[in-house]
C-alpha positions, 0 to 999 in steps of 0.5 A: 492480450491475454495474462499468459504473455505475461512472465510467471517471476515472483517467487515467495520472497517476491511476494513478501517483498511487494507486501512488506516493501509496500506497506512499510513506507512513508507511515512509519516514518510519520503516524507514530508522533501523532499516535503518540500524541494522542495516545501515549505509550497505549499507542502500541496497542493502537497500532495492533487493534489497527492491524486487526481490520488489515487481517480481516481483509487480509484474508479476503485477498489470500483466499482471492489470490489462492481461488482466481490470480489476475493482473489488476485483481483490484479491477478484476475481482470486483468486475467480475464478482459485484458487478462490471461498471463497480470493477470500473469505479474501483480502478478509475478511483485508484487512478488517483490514488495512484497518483497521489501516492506516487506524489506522496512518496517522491516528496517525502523522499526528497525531504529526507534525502535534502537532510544529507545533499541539498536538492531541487525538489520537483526536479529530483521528484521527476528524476525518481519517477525515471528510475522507478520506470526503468526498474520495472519496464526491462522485466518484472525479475528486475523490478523484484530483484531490486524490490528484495535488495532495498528491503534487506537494506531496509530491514537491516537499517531498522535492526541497527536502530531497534538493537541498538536503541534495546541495549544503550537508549530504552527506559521502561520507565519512560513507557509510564503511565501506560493509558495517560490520555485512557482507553479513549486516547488508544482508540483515538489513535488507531485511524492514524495507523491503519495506512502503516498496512496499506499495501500488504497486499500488493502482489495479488495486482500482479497475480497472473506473474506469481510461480505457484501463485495459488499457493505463493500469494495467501503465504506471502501475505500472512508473511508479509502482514506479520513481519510488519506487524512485528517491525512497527511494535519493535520501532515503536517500542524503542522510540517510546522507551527513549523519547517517552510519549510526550517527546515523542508526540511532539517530533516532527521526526521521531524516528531521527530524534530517538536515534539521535538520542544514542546513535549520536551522529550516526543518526542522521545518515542511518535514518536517511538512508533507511527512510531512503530506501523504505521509501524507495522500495515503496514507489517501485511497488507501486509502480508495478501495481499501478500499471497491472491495473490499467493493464487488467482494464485495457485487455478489458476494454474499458480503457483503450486497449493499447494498455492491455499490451504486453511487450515481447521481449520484456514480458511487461505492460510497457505502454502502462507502465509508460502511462504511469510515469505519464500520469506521475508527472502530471501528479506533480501539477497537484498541492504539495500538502501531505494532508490532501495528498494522504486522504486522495490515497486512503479513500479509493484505496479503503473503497477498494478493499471494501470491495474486494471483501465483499467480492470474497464473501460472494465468491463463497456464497455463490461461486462453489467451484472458485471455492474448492478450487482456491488453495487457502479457503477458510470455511464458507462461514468464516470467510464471509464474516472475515469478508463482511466485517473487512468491508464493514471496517474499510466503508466507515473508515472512508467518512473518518477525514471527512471533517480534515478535509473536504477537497480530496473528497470534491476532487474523487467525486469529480472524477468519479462522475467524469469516469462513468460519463467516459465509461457510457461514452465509450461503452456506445462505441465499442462495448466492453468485453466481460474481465477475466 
């Protein structure tokens, strides 16, 4: 099944609200306490030299996105432009991350929803999965119709906290001393809030869906980039002003305590409600990314083909989706440890956008066709420097919690080599058509 069947929906906000509704999820809720921590109020720049990596990769995607759009474009581009079997470990690797952020997400949710109502955990972390399943099945208009109305819910929450907190909470004088731990302590700190930009991204796994999309998706993103940058500074900067580093370093709910210190007991429900609904927003994306990627490797053989099917009314990749929520309940089989659980998400996905750099780098040095085709093309020059120092950062970001934990390292390199054995033996039997 060819990307025509699948319907042309997501307009600019669409895009905005895939990236941003990604991107702004469980980490703004969690990453500043330790950041701040380490590093005081200097977490502030932690969290733009943090950013800076994300730009640079970034404008690989916008550049892909604008030349060449595809469903499962983190399969796709690396297949086609590295190398088939290198697209093949890039979507294999991600099956688990999938999964370990479908686990992540469902459980932080649950933890913050139990502050208001009581509630079984696995239980309600299934029930979500049912709901995130239905809103992107019945067509991908519903499932960014509902993207774009949690993130104005989100996006108006945060406004309340960070306006609100400005006018009766901040101190300026509790942002003294800037750099208490040095220059160290922010650099210390940055690997901790590079995930607050994961995700900003997200559309281009929907590329073939986007109206306009050589000129929609490399916008969508520089919007979405720089409105998270943009909310991350604001909220941290009110939680700082009214906690001061130390308080803040110590909480294990930072965002909740700051608000408690001036919203009183409106804290609670507010800050539930917004990580609600940022978290929320969050697994609905990612179900649509998730399952254009097993879509993108159905149609190209190197997963059965039934995943490349595209159902005729809805115009959505119905038997992935389904496989998704499949692959979702099994994900509740793994440890309940947000450590794990994170760097099982952080390694395929730093893997991944390595190689979509690499892949921009080589599209501009080999490929002058996709070049002058693409919308939004830096110079040659620029974009393999933005393309190679992206991949450069993303590659030895991938080694930094490897002395947090071993296991999630063992677990990829496990099915890592099941899926090329998977790969020969399915390769002999029936070989793999070239990717779009």
């Amino acid at each position: 099944m060819s990307d025509a069947t699948l319907a042309r929906r997501i307009d600019l906000w669409g895009v905005v609200a895939l990236g941003l509704g990604t991107a702004v999820g469980v980490s703004i809720f969690s990453a500043i306490a330790p950041a701040a921590k380490i590093a005081g109020p200097a977490m502030l720049f932690s969290a733009l030299i943090a950013a800076l990596p994300m730009y640079l990769i970034a404008v690989s995607y916008a550049f892909l996105g604008s030349a060449c759009p595809a469903s499962g474009a983190s399969f796709v581009w690396p297949a086609r432009f590295l190398h088939p079997t290198w697209g093949f470990c890039i979507g294999w690797a991600r099956i688990v991350a999938n999964v370990g952020a479908i686990v992540v997400l469902a459980l932080v949710l649950v933890r913050y929803a139990s502050m208001l109502v009581p509630l079984p955990t696995k239980p309600t972390m299934l029930a979500l999965l049912a709901l995130a399943l239905v809103a992107n099945l019945f067509g991908m208009h519903i499932a960014t119709r509902v993207q774009k109305v949690l993130l104005v819910g989100m996006l108006l929450l945060f406004a309340v906290f960070v306006a609100w907190g400005a006018s009766r909470g901040v101190d300026v004088a509790r942002l003294q001393p800037l750099f208490p731990h040095g220059v160290t302590g922010m650099i210390a700190a940055t690997p901790l809030l590079m995930g607050l930009f994961f995700g900003i991204e997200a559309a281009t796994e929907a590329g073939a869906e986007v109206a306009d999309s050589r000129r929609t998706i490399p916008l969508g993103i520089a919007l979405s980039i720089g409105s998270a940058t943009l909310l991350y500074l604001a909220v941290g900067f009110v939680a700082l002003g009214v906690l001061g580093g130390d308080a803040l370093g110590a909480s294990d709910a930072p965002i909740l305590d700051a608000a408690k210190r001036f919203m009183g007991p409106w804290a609670t429900p507010l800050v539930v409600l917004a990580a609600v609904l940022s978290i929320g927003k969050s697994l609905n994306a990612l179900f649509a990314m998730f399952s254009r990627s097993l879509y993108a490797m159905g149609v190209s053989g190197m997963l059965p083909s039934a995943l490349g099917r595209v159902h005729l009314r809805w115009q959505t990749p119905h038997v992935a989706l389904v496989t998704v929520f499949a692959l979702g309940c099994v994900g509740l089989l793994l440890p309940m440890e947000l450590t794990f659980l994170f760097l099982a998400v952080n390694i395929p996905n730093l893997l991944k956008y390595g190689s979509i750099c690499v892949a921009a780098a080589r599209v501009a040095e080999r490929h002058p066709d996709i070049y002058d085709a693409a919308a939004f093309k830096p110079g040659r020059r620029r974009l393999r420097i933005a393309g190679y120092g992206g991949a450069a950062s993303a590659f030895l970001l991938i080694f930094a919690g490897l002395e947090t934990d071993w296991r999630p390292y063992a677990l990829l390199l496990v099915w890592m080599v099941c899926g090329l054995v998977f790969l020969k033996i399915r390769s002999r039997r029936s070989p793999a058509a070239p990717p779009a």
